[in-house]
Every structure is written in structure tokens, then in C-alpha cells.
PDB file of N, H, CA, C and O in Angstrom:
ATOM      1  N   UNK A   1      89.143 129.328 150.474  1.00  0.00           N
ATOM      2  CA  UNK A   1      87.744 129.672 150.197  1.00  0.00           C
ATOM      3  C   UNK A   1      87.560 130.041 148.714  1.00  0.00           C
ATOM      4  O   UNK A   1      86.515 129.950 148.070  1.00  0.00           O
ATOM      5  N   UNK A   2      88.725 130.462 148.300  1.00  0.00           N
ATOM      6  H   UNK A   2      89.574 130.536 148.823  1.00  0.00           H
ATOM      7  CA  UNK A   2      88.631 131.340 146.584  1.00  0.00           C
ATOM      8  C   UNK A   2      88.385 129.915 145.784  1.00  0.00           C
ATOM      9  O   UNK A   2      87.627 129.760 144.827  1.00  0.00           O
ATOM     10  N   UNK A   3      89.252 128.868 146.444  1.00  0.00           N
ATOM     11  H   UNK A   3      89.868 128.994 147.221  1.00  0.00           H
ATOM     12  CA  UNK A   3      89.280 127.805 145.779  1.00  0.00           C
ATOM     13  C   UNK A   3      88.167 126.911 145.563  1.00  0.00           C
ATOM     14  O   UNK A   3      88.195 126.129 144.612  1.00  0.00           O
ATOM     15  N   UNK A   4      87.377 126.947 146.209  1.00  0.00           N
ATOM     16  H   UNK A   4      87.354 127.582 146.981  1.00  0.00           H
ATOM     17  CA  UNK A   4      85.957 126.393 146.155  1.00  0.00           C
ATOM     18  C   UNK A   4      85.073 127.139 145.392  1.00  0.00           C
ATOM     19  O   UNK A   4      84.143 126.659 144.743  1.00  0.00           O
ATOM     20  N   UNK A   5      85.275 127.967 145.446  1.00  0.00           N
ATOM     21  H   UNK A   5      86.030 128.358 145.973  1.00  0.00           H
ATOM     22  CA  UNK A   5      84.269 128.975 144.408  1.00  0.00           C
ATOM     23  C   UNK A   5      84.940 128.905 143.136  1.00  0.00           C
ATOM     24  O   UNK A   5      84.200 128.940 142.153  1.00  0.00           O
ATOM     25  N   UNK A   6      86.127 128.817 142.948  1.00  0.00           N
ATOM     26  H   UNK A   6      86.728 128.788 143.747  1.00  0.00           H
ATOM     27  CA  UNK A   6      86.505 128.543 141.551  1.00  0.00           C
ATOM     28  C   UNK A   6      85.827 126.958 141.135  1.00  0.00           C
ATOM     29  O   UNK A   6      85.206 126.732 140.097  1.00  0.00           O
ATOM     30  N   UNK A   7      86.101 126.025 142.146  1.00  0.00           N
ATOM     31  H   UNK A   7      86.606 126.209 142.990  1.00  0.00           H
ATOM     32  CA  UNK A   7      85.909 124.604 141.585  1.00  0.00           C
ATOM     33  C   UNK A   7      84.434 124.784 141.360  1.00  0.00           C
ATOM     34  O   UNK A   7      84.150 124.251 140.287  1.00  0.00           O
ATOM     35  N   UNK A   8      83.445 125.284 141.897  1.00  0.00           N
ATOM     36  H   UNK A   8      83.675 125.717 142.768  1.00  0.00           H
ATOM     37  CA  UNK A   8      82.078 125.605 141.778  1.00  0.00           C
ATOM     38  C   UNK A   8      81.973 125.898 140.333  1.00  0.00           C
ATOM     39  O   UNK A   8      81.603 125.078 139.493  1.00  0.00           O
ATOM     40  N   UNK A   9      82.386 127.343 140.056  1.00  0.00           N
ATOM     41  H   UNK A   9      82.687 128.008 140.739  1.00  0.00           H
ATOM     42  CA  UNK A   9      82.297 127.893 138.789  1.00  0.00           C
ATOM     43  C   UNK A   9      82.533 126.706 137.766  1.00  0.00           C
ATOM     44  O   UNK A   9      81.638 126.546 136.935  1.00  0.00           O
ATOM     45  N   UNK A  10      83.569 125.896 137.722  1.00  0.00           N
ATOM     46  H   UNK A  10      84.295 126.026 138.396  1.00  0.00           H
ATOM     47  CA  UNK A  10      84.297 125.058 136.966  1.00  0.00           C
ATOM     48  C   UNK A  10      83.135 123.713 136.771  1.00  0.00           C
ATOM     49  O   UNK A  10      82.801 123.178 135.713  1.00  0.00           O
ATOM     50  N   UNK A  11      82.824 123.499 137.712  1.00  0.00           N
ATOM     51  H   UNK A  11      83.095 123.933 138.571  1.00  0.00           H
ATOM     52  CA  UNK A  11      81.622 122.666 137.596  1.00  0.00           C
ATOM     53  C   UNK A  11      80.522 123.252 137.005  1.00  0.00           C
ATOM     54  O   UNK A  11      80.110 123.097 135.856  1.00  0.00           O
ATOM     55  N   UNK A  12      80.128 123.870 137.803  1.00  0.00           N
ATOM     56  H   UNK A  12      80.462 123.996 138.737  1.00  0.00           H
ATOM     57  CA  UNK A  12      78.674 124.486 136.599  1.00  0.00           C
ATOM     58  C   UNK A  12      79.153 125.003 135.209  1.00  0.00           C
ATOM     59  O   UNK A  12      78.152 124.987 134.493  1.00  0.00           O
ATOM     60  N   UNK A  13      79.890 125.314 134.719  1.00  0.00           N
ATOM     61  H   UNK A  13      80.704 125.327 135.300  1.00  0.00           H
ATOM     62  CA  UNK A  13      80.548 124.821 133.351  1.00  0.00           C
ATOM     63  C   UNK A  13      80.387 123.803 132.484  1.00  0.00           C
ATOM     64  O   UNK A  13      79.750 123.734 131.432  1.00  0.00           O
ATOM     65  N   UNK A  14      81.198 122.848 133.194  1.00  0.00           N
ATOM     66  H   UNK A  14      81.715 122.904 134.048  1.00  0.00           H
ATOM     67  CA  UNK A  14      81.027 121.732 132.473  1.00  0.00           C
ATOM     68  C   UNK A  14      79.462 120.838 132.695  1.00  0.00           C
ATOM     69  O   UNK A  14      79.298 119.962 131.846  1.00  0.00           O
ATOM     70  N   UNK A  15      78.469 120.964 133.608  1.00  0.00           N
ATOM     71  H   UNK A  15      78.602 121.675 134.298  1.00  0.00           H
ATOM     72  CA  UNK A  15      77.695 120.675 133.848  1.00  0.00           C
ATOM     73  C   UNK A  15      76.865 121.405 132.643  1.00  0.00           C
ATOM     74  O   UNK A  15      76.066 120.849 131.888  1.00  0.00           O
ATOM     75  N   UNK A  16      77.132 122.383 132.642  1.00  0.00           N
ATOM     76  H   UNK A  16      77.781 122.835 133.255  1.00  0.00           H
ATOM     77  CA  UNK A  16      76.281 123.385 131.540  1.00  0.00           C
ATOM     78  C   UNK A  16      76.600 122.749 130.011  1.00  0.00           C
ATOM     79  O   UNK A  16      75.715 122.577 129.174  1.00  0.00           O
ATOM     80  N   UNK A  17      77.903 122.457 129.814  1.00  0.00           N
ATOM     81  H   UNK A  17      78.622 122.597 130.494  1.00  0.00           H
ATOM     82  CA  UNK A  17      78.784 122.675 128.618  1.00  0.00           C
ATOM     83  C   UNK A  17      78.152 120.802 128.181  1.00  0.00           C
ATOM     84  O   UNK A  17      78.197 120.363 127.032  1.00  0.00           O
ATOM     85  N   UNK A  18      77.679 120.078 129.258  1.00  0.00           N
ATOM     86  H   UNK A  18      77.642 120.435 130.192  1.00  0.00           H
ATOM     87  CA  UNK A  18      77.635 118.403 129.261  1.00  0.00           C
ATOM     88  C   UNK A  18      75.791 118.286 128.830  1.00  0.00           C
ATOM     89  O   UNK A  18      75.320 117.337 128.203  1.00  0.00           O
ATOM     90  N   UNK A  19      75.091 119.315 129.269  1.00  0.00           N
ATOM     91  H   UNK A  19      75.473 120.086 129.778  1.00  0.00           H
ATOM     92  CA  UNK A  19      74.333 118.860 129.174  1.00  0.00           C
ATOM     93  C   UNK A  19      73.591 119.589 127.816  1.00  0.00           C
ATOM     94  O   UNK A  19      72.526 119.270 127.287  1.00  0.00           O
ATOM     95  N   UNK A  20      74.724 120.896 127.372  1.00  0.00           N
ATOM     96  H   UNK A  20      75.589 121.156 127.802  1.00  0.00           H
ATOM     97  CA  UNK A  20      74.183 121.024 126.394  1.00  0.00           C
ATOM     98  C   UNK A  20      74.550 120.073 125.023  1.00  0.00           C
ATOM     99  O   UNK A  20      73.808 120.151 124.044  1.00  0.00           O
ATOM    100  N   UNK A  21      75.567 119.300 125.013  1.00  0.00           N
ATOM    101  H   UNK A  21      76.170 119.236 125.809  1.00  0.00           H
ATOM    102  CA  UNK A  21      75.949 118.294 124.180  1.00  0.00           C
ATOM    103  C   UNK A  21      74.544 116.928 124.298  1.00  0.00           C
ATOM    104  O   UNK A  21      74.062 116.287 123.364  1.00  0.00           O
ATOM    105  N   UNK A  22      74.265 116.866 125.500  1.00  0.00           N
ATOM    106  H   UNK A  22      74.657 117.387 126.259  1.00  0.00           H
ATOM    107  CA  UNK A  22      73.333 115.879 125.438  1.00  0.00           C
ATOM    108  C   UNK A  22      71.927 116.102 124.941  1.00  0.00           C
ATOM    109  O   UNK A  22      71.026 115.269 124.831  1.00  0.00           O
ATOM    110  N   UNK A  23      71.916 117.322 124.675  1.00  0.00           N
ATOM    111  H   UNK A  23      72.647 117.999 124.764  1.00  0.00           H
ATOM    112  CA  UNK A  23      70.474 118.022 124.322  1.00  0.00           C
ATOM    113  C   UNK A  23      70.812 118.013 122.936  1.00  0.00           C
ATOM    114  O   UNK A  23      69.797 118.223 122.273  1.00  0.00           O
ATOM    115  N   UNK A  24      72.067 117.819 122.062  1.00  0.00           N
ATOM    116  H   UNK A  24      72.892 117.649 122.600  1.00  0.00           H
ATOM    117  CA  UNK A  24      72.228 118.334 121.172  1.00  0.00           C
ATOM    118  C   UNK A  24      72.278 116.620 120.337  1.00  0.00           C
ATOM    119  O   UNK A  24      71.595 116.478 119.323  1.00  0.00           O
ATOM    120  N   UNK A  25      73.073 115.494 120.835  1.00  0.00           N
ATOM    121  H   UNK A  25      73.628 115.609 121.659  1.00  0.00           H
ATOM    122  CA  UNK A  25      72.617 114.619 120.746  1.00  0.00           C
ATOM    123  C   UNK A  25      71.170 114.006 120.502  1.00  0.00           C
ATOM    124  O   UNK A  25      70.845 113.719 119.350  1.00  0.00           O
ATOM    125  N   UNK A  26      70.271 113.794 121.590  1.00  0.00           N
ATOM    126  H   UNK A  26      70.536 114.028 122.526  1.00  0.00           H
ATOM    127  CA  UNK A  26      69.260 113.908 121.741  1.00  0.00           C
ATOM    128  C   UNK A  26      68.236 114.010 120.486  1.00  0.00           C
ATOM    129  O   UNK A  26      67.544 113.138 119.960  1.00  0.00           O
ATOM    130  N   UNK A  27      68.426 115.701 120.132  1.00  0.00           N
ATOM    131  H   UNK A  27      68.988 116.409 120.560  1.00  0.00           H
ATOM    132  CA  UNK A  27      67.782 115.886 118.195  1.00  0.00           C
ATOM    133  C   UNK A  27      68.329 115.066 117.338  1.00  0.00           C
ATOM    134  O   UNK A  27      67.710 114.429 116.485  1.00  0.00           O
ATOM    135  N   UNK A  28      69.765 115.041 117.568  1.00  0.00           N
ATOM    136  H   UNK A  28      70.268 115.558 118.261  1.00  0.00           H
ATOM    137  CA  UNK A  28      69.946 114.061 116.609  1.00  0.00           C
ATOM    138  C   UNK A  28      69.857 112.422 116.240  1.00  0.00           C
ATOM    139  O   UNK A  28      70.205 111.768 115.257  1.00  0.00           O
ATOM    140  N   UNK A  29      69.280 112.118 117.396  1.00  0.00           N
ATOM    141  H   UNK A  29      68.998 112.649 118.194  1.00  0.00           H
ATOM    142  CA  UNK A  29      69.136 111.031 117.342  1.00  0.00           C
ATOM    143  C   UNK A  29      67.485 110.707 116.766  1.00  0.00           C
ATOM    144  O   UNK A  29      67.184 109.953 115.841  1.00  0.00           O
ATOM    145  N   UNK A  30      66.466 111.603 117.702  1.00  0.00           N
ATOM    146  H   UNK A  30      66.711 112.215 118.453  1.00  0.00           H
ATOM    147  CA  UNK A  30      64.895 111.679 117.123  1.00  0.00           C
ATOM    148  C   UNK A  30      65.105 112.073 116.038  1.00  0.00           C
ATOM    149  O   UNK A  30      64.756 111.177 115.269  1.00  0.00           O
ATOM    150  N   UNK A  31      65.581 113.130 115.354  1.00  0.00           N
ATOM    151  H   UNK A  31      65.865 113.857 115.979  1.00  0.00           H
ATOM    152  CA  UNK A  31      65.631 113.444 113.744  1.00  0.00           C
ATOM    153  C   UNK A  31      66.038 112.263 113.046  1.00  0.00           C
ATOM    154  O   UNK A  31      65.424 111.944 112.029  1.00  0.00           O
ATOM    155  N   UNK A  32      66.916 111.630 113.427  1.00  0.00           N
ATOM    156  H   UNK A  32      67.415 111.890 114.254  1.00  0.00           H
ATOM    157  CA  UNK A  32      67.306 110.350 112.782  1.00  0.00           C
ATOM    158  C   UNK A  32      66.559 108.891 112.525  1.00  0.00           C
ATOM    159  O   UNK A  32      66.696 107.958 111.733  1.00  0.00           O
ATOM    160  N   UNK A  33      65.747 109.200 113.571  1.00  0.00           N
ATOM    161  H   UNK A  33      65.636 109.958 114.214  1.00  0.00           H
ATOM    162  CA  UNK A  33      64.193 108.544 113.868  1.00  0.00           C
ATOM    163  C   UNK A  33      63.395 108.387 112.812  1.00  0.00           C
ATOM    164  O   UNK A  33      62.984 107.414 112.180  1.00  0.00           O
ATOM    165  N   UNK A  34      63.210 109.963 112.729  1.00  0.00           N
ATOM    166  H   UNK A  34      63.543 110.753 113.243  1.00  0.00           H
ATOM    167  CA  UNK A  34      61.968 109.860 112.117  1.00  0.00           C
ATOM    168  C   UNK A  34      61.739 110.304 110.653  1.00  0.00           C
ATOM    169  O   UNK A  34      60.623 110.198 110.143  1.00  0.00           O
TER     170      UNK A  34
END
């Protein structure tokens, strides 16, 4: 059971950690735009 809640944690991590790279991308690509 501990183990699922770790893999949880571990996911919303990288889910967090993925989508803030894509947000960060993202500016840089419209800044590059325009």
C-alpha cells in the first residue's frame, strides 16, 4: 500500500516537473514569434 502512494507522489512530480518545462517552452517559443 506504501508503495502506491509513493508511485503516486512520484508521478505527480514529474507530471508537475513536465508540465512546468512545457509552459516554459511554450514562452519561448511565442517570444520567439513575435
Amino acid at each position: 500500500m506504501a508503495k502506491i502512494a509513493e508511485n503516486q507522489l512520484m508521478y505527480n512530480a514529474t507530471l508537475r516537473m513536465l508540465a512546468h518545462k512545457f509552459r516554459g517552452l511554450k514562452s519561448a517559443i511565442a517570444e520567439g514569434r513575435s
